[in-house]
Backbone as a printed PyTorch tensor [residue, N CA C, xyz], in Angstrom:
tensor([[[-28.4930, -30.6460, -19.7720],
         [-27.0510, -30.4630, -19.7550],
         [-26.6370, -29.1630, -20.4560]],

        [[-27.2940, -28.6620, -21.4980],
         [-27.0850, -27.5030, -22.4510],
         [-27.5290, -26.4240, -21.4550]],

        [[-28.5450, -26.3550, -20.6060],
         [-28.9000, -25.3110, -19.3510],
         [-27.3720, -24.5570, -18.7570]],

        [[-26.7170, -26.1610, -18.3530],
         [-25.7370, -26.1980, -16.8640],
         [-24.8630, -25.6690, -17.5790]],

        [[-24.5280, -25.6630, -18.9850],
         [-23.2560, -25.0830, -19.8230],
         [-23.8170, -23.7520, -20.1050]],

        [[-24.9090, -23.4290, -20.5680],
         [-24.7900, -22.0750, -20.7040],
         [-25.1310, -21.4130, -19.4950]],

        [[-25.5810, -21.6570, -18.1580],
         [-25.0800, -21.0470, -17.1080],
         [-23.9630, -20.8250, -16.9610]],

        [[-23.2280, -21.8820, -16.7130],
         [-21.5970, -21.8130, -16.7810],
         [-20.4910, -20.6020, -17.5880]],

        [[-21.4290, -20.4800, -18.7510],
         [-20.7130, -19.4490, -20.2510],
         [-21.5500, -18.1770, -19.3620]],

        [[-22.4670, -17.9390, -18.5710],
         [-22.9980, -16.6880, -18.7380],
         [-22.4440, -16.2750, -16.9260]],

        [[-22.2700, -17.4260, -16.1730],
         [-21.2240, -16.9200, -14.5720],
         [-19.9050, -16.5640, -14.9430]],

        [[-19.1710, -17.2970, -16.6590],
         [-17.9650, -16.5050, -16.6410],
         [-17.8230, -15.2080, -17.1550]],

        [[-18.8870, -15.0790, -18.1940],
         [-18.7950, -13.7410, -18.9900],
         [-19.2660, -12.5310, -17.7790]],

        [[-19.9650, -12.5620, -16.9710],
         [-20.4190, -11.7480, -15.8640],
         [-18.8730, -11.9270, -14.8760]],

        [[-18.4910, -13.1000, -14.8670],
         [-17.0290, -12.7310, -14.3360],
         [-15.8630, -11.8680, -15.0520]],

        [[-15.8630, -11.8620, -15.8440],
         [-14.4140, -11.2580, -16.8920],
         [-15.1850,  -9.9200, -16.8740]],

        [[-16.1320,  -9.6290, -17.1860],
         [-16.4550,  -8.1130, -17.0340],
         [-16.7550,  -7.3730, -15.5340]],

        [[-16.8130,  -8.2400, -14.7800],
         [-16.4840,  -7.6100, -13.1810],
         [-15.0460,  -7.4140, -13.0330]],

        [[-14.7370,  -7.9350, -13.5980],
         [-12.8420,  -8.3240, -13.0680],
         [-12.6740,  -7.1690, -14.2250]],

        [[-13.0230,  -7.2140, -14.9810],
         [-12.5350,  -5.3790, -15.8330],
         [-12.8390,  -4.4930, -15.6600]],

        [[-13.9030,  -4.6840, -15.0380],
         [-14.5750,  -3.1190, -14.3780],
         [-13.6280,  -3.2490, -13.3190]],

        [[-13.7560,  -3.9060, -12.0780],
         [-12.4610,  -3.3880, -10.9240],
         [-11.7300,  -2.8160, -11.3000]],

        [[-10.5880,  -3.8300, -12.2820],
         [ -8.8750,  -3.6060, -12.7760],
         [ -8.8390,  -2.0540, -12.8850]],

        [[-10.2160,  -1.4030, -14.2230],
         [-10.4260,   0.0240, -14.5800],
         [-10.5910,   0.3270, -13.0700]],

        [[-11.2380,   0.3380, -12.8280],
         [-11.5460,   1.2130, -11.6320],
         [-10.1060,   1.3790, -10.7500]],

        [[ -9.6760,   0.4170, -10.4750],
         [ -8.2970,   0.1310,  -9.4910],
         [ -7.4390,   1.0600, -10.3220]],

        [[ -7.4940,   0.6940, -11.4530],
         [ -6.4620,   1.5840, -12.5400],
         [ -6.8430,   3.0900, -11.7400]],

        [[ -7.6530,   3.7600, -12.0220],
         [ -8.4820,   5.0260, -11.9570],
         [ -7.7890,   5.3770, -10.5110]],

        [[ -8.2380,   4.2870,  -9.4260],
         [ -8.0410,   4.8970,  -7.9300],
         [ -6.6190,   5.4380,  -7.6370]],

        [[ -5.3390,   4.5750,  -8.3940],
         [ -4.0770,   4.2660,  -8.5830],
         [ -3.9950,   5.9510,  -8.8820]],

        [[ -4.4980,   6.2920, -10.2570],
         [ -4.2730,   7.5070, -10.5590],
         [ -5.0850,   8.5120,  -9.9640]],

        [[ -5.6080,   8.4490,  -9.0260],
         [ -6.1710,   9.5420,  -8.0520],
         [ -5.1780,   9.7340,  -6.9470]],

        [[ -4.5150,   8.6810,  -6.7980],
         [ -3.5690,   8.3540,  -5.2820],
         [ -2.0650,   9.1660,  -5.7600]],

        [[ -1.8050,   9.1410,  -7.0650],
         [ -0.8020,   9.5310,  -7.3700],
         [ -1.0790,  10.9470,  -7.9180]],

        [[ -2.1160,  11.4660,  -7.9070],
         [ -2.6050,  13.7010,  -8.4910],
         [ -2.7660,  13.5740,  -6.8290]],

        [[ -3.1970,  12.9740,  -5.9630],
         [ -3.0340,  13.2420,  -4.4760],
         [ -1.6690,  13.4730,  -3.7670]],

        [[ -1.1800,  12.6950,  -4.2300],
         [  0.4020,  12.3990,  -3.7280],
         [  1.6100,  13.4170,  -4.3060]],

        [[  1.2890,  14.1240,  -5.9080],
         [  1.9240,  15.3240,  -5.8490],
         [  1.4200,  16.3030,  -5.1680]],

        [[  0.0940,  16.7250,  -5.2800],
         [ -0.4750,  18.1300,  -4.3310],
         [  0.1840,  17.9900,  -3.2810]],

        [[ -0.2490,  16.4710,  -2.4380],
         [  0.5850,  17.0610,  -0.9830],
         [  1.6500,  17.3290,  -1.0620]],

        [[  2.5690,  16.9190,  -1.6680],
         [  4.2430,  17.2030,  -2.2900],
         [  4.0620,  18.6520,  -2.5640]],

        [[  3.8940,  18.9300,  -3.1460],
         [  3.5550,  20.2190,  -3.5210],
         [  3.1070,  21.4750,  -2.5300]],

        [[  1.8730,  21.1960,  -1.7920],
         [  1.0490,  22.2240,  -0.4850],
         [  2.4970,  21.8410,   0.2170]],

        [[  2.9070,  20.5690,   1.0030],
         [  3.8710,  20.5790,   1.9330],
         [  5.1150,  21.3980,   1.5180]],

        [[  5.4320,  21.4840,   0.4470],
         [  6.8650,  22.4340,  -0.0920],
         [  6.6240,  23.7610,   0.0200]],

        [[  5.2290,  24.5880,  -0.3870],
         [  4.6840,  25.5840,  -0.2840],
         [  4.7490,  25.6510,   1.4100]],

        [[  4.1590,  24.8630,   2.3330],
         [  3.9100,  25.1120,   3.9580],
         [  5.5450,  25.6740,   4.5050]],

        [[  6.7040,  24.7350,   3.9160],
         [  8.0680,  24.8080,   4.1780],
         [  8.8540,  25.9100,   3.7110]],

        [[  8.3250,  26.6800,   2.3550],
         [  8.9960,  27.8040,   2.4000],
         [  8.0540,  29.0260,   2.5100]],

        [[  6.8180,  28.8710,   3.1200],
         [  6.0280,  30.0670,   3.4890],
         [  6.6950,  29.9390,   5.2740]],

        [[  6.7410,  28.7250,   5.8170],
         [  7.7640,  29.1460,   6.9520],
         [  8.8390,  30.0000,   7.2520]],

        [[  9.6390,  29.2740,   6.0250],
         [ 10.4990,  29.8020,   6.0380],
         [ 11.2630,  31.0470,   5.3130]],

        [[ 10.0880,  31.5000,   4.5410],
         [  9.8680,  33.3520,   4.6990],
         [  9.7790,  34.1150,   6.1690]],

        [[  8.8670,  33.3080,   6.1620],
         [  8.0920,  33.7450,   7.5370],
         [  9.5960,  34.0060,   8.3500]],

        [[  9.9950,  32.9750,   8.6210],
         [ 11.0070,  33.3480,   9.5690],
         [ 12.1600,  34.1370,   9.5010]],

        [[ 12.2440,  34.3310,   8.0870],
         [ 13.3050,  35.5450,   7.5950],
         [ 14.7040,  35.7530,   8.3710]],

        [[ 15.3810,  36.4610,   8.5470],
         [ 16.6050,  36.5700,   8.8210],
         [ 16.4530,  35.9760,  10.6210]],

        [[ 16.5670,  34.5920,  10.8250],
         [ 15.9600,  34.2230,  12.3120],
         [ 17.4920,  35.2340,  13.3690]],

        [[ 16.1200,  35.7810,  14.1210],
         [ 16.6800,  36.5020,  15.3080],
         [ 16.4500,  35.7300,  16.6690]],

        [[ 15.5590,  35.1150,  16.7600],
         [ 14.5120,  34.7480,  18.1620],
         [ 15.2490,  33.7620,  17.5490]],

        [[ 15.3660,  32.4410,  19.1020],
         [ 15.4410,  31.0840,  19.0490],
         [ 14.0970,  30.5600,  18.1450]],

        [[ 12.6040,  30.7470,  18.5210],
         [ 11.3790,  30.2530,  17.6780],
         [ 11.5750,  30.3360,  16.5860]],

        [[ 12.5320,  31.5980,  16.0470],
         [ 12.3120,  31.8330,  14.4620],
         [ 13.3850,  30.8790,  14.2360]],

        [[ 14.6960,  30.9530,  14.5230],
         [ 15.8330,  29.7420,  14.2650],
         [ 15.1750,  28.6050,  13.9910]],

        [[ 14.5530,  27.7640,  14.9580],
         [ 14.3730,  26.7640,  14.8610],
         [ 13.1180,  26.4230,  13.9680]],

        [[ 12.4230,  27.2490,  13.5310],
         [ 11.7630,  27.3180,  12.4210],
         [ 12.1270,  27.6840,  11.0130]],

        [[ 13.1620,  28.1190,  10.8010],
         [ 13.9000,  28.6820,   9.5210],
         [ 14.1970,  26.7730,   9.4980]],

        [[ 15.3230,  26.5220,  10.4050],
         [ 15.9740,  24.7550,  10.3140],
         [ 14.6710,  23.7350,  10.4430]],

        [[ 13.3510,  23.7020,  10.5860],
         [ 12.6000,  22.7400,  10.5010],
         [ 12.4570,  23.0270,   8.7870]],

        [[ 11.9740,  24.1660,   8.5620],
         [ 11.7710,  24.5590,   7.0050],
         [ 12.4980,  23.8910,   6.2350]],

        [[ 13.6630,  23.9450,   6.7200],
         [ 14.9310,  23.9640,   5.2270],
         [ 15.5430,  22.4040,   5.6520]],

        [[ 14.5570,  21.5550,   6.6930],
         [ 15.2420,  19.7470,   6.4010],
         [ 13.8450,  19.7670,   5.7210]],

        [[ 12.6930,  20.0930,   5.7260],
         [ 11.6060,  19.3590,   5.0810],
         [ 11.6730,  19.7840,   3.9040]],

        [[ 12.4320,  21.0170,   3.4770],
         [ 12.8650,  21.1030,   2.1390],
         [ 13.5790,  20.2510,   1.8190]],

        [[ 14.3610,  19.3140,   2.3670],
         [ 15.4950,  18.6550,   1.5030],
         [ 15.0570,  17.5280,   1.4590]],

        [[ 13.9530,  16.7660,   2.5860],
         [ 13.5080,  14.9650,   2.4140],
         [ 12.2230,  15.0990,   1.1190]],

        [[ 12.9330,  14.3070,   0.5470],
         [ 12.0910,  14.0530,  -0.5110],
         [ 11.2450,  13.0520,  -0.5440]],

        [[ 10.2290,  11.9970,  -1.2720],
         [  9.1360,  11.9140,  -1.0770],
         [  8.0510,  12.0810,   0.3810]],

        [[  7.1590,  10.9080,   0.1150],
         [  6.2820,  11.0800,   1.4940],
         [  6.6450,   9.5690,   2.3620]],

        [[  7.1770,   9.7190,   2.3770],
         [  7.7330,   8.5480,   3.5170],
         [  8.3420,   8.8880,   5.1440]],

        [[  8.4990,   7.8630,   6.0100],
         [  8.6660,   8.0260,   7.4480],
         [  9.8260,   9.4150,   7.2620]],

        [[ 10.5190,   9.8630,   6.9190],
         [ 11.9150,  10.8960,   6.6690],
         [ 10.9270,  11.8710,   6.7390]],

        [[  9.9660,  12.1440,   5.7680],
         [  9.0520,  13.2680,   5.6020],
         [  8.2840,  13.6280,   6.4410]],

        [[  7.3540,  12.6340,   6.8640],
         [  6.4990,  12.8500,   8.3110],
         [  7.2950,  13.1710,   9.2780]],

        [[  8.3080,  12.6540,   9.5700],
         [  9.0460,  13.0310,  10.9090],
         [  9.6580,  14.3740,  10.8820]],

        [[  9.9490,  15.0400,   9.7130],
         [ 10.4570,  16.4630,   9.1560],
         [  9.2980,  17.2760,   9.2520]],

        [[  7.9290,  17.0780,   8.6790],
         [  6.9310,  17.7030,   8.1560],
         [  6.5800,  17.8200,  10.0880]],

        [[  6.6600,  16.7260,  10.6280],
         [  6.2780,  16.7540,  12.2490],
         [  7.3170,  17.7320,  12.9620]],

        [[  8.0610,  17.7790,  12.5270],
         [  8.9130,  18.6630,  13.3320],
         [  8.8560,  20.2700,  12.9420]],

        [[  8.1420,  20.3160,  11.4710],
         [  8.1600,  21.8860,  11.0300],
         [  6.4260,  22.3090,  11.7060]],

        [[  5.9790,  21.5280,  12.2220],
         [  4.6060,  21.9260,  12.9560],
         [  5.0020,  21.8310,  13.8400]],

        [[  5.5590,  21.3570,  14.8050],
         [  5.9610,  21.8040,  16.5830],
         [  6.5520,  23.0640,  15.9990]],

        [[  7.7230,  23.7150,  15.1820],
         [  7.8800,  24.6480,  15.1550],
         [  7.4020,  25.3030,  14.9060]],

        [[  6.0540,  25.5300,  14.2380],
         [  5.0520,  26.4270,  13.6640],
         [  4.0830,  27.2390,  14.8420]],

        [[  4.4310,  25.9830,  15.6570],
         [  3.4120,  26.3470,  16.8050],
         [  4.0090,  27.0670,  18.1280]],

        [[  5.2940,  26.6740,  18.0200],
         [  5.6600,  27.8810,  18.7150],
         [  6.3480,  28.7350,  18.3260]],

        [[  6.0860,  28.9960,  17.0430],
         [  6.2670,  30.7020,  16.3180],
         [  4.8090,  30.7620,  16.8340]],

        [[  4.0440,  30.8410,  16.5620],
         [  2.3060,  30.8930,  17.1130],
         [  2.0580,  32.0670,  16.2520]],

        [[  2.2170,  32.0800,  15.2280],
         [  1.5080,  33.0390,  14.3430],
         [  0.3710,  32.7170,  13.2790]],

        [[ -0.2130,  33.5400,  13.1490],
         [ -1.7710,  33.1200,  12.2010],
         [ -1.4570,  33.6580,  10.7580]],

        [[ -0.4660,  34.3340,  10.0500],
         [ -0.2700,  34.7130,   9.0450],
         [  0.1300,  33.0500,   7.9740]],

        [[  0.3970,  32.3180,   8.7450],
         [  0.5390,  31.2480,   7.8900],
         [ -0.1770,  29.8820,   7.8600]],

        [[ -1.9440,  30.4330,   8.7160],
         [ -2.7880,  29.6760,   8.6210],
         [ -3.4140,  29.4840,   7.3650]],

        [[ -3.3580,  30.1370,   5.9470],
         [ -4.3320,  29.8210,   5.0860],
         [ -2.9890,  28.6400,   4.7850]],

        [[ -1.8150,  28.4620,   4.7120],
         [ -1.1830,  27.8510,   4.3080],
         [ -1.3690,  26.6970,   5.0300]],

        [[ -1.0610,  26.3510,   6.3530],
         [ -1.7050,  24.9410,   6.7170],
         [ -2.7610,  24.6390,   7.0250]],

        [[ -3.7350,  25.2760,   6.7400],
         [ -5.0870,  24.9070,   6.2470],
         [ -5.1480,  23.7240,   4.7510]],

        [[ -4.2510,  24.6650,   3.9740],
         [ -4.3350,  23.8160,   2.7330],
         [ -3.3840,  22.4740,   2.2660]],

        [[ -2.6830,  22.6960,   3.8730],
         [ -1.7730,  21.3260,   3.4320],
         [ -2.9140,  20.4290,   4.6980]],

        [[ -3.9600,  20.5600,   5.3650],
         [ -4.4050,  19.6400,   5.8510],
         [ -5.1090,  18.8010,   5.2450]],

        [[ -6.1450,  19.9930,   4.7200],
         [ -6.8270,  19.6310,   2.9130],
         [ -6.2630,  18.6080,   1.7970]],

        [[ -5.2600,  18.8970,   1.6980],
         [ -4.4190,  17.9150,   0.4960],
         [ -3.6850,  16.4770,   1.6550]],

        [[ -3.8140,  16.8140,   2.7340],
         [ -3.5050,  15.9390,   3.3940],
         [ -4.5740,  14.9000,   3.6910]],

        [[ -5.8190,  15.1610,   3.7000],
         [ -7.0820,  14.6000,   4.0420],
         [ -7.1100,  13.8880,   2.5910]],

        [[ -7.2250,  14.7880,   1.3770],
         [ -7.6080,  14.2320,  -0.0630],
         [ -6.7190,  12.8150,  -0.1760]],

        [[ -5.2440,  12.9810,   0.0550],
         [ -4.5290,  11.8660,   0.2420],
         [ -4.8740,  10.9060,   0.7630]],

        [[ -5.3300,  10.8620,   2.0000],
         [ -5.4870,  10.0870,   2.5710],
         [ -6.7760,   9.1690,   2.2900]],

        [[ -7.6470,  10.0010,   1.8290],
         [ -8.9930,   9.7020,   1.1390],
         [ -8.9630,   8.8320,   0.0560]],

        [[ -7.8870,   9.0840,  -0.5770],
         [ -7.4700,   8.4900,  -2.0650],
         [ -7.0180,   7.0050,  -1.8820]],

        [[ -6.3990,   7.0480,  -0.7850],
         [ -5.2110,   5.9220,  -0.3800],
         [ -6.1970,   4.8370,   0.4360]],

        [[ -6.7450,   5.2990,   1.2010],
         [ -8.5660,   4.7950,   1.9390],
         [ -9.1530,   3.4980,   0.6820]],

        [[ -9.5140,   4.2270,  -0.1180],
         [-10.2810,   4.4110,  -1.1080],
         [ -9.3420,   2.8880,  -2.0460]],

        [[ -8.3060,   3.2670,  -2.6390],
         [ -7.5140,   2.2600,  -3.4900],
         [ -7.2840,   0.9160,  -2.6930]],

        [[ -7.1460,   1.0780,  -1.0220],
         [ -6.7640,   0.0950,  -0.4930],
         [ -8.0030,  -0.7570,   0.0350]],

        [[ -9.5010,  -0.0830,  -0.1820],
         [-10.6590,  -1.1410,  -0.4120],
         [-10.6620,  -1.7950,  -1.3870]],

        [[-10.3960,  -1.5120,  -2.4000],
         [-10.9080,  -2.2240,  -4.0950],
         [ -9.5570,  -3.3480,  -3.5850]],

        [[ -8.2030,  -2.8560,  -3.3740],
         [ -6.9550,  -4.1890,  -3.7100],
         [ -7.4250,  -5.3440,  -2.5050]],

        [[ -8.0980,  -4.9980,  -1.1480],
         [ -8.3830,  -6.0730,  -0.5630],
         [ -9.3090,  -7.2220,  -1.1110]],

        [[-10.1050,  -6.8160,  -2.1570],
         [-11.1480,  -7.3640,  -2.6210],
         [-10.4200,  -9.1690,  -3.1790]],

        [[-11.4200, -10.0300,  -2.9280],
         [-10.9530, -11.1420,  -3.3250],
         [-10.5590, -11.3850,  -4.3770]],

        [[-11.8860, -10.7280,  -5.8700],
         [-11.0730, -11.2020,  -7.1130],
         [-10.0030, -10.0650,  -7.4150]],

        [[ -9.7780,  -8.8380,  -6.6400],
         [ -7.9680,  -8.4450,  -7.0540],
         [ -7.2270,  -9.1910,  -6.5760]],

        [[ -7.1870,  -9.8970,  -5.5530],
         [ -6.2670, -10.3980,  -5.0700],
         [ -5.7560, -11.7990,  -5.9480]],

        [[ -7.2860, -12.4990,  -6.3480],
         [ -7.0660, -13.6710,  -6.7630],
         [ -6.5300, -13.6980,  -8.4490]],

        [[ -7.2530, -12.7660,  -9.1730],
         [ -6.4700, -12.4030, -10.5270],
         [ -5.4110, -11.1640, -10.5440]],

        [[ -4.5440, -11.0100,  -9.7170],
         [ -3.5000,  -9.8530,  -9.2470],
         [ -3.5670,  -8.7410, -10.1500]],

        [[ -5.5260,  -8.1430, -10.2350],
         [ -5.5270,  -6.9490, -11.3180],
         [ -5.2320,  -5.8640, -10.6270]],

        [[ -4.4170,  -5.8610,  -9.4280],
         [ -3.3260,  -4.7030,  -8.9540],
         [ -2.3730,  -4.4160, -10.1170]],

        [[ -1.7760,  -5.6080, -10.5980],
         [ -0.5390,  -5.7790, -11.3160],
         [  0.9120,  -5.4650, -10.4110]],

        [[  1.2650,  -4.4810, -11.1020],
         [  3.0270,  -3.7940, -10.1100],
         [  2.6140,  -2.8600,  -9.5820]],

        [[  1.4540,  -2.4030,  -9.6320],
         [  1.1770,  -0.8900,  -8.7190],
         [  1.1980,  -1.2220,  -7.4250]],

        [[  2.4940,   0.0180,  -6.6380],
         [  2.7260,  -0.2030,  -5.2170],
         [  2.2170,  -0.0850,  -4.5490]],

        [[  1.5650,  -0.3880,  -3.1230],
         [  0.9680,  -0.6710,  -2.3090],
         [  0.6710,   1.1120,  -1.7010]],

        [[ -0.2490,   1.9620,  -2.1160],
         [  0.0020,   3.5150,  -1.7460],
         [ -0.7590,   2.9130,  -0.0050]],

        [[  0.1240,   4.5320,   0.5980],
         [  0.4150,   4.2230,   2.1210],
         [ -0.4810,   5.6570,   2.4460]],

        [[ -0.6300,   5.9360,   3.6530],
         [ -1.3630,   7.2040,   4.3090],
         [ -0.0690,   8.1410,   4.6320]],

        [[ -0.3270,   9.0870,   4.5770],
         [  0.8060,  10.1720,   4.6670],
         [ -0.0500,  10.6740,   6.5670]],

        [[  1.1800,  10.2950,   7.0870],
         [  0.4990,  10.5260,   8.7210],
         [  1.1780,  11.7770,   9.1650]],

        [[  0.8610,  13.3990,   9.8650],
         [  1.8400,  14.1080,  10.5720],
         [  0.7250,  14.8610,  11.0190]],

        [[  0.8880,  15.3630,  12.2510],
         [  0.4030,  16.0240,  13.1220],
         [ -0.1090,  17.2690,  12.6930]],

        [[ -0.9500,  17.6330,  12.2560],
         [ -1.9870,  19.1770,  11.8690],
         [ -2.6820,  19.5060,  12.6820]],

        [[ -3.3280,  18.9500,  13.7170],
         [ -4.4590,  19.3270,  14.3160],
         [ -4.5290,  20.3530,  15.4130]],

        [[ -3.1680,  20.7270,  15.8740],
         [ -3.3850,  21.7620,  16.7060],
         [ -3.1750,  22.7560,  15.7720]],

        [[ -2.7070,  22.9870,  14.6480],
         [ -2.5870,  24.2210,  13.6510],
         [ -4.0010,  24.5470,  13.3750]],

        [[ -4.2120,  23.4020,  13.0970],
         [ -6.1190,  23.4310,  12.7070],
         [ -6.6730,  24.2850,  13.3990]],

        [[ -6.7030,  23.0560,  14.8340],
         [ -7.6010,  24.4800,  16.2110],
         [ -7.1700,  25.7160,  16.3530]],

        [[ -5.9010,  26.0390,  15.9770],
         [ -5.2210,  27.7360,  16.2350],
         [ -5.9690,  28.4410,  15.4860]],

        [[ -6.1530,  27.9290,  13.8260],
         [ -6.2020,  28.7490,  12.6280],
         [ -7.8100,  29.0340,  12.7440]],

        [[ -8.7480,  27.9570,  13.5490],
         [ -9.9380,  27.7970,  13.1860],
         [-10.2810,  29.1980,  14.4940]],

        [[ -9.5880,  29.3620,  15.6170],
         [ -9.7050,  30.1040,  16.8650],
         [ -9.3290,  31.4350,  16.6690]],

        [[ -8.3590,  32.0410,  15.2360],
         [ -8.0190,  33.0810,  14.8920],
         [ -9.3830,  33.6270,  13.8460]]])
């Protein structure tokens, strides 16, 4: 009977220190998702007013409508559906300005766009896990989401220049 109890004492102590290693770890991923989540904030604000240099005093309809994709994705603030659909609309305009002077720039918001997404990948394996779910060592940390918008034909342009 003294066996079945100290099995018992040594499946929980191997439990409470798995369940703290996750929580840390979950803690950790949480704060990778959120140094991810300013950069892209950040590269995407940089992509929006290197546009909208770029487009400078708009003469051409392409440049117009690229100066006005610039200056709404300047104004939606975080990364939510408002942003993607802004950030999506300042890449159709990017692309038909069709210029390569502002490929190192969305190069590096694809980059911080990938890291994001990597991060967010990444946090949302550990919270599916049974014992986060079952001891809620998420806690209040919000559910981080994928930041989705269209790069990939900038990609192929920049990679073809």
């Amino acid at each position: 009977m003294d066996v079945l109890w100290a099995l018992f004492a040594v499946l929980a102590v191997l439990n409470v220190a798995y369940s703290m290693w996750t929580a840390k770890r979950l803690d950790r991923l949480h704060q990778r998702v959120d140094a991810a989540r300013g950069a892209l904030d950040a590269q995407l604000r940089q992509r929006a007013e290197a546009a909208l240099a770029f487009a400078g005093p708009a003469r051409s309809a392409p440049a117009r409508d690229l100066a006005s994709a610039a200056r709404l994705a300047l104004e939606v603030r975080g990364l939510g559906h408002d942003r993607e659909a802004a950030e999506n609309a300042l890449t159709r305009a990017l692309q038909t300005a069709g210029d390569s002077s502002l490929a190192d720039v969305t190069v590096r918001t694809a980059f911080a766009r990938r890291f994001h997404n990597d991060a967010v990948r990444d946090a949302l394996v550990v919270r599916r896990r049974r014992v986060v779910r079952l001891f809620h060592l998420a806690g209040s940390a919000r559910m981080p989401s994928f930041f989705e918008m269209d790069d990939t034909v900038l990609q192929r342009r920049t990679i073809e220049v």
